[in-house]
C-alpha positions as CSV (number, residue, x, y, z in Angstrom):
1,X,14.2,0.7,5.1
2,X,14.6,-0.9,1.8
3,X,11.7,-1.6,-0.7
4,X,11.2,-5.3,0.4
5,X,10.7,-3.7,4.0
6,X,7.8,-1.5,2.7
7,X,6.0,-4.0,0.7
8,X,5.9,-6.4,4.0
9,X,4.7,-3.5,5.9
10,X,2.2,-2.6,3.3
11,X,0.7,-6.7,3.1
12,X,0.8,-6.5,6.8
13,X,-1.3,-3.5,7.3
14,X,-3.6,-4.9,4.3
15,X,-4.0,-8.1,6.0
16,X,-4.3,-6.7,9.7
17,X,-7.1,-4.3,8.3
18,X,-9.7,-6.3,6.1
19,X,-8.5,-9.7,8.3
20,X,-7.7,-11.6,5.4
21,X,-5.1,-14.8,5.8
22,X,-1.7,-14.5,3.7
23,X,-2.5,-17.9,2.6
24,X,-5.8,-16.9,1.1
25,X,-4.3,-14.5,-1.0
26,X,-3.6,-15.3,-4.7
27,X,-0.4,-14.7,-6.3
28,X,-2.2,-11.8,-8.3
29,X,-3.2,-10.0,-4.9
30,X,-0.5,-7.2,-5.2
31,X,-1.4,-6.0,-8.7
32,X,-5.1,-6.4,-8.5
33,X,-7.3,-3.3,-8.1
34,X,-8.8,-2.1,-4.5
35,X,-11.9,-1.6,-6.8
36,X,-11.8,-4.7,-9.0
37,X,-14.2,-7.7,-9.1
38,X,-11.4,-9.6,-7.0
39,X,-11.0,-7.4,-4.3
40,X,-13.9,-5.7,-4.3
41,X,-12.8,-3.1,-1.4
42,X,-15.6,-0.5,-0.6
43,X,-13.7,3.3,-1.0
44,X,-15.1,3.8,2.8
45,X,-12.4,1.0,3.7
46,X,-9.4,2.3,1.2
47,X,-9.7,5.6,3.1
48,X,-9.0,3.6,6.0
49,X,-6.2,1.6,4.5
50,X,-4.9,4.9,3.6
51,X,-5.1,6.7,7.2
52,X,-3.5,3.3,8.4
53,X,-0.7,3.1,5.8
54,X,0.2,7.2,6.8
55,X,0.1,6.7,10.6
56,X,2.3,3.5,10.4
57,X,5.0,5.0,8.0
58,X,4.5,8.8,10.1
59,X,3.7,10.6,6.6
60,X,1.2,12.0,4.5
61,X,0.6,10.5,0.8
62,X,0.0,13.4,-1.1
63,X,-3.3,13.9,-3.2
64,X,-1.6,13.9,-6.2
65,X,-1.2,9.9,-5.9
66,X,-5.0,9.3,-5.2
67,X,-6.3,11.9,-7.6
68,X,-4.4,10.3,-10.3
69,X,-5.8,6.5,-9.3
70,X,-1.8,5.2,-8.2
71,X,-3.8,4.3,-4.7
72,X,-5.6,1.2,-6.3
73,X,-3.3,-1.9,-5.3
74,X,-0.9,-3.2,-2.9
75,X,2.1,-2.8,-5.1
76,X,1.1,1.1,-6.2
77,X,0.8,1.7,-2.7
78,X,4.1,0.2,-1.8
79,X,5.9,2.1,-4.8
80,X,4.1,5.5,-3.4
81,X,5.5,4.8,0.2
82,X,8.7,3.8,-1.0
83,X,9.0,7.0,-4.0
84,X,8.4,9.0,-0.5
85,X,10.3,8.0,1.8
86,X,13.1,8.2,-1.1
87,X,12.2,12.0,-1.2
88,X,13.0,12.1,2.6
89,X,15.5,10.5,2.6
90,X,14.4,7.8,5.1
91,X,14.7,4.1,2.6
92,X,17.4,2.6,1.1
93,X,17.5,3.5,-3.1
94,X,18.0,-0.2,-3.7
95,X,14.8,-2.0,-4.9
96,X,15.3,-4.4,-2.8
């Protein structure tokens, strides 16, 4: 699984879980915060974003990456799921 194959994993999950249309979604919607006035994504609903994103990849995101605020946007979360799978040895090292 390359990077390109995580991000579309991570949009679809997003999408799937707060039923929001891909064509709704402004170009800014990967770097914009979970908390931030845009989003505006309740932390009851990120902890579910987060169960979801661990059960569809099989792994556990370690605390580290939430205590140190990395699990705030789509792209964070895709660079967190790609940084560990790396570690396993399960995705491709080509940014791709």
């Amino acid at each position: 699984m390359d990077k390109g194959q995580v991000s579309d994993k991570v949009k679809k999950i997003f999408m799937s879980l707060f039923q929001t249309e891909e064509s709704k979604l402004v170009e800014s919607y990967w770097t914009d915060n979970f908390f931030g006035s845009r989003l505006h994504i309740l932390p009851g609903d990120v902890v579910a974003y987060l169960y979801a994103i661990e059960a569809e990849f099989g792994l556990q995101i370690p605390s580290a990456y939430i205590l140190e605020g990395r699990f705030n946007s789509l792209d964070n979360v895709a660079d967190i799921i790609f940084d560990i799978l790396q570690k396993n040895g399960t995705c491709n090292v080509q940014n791709g």
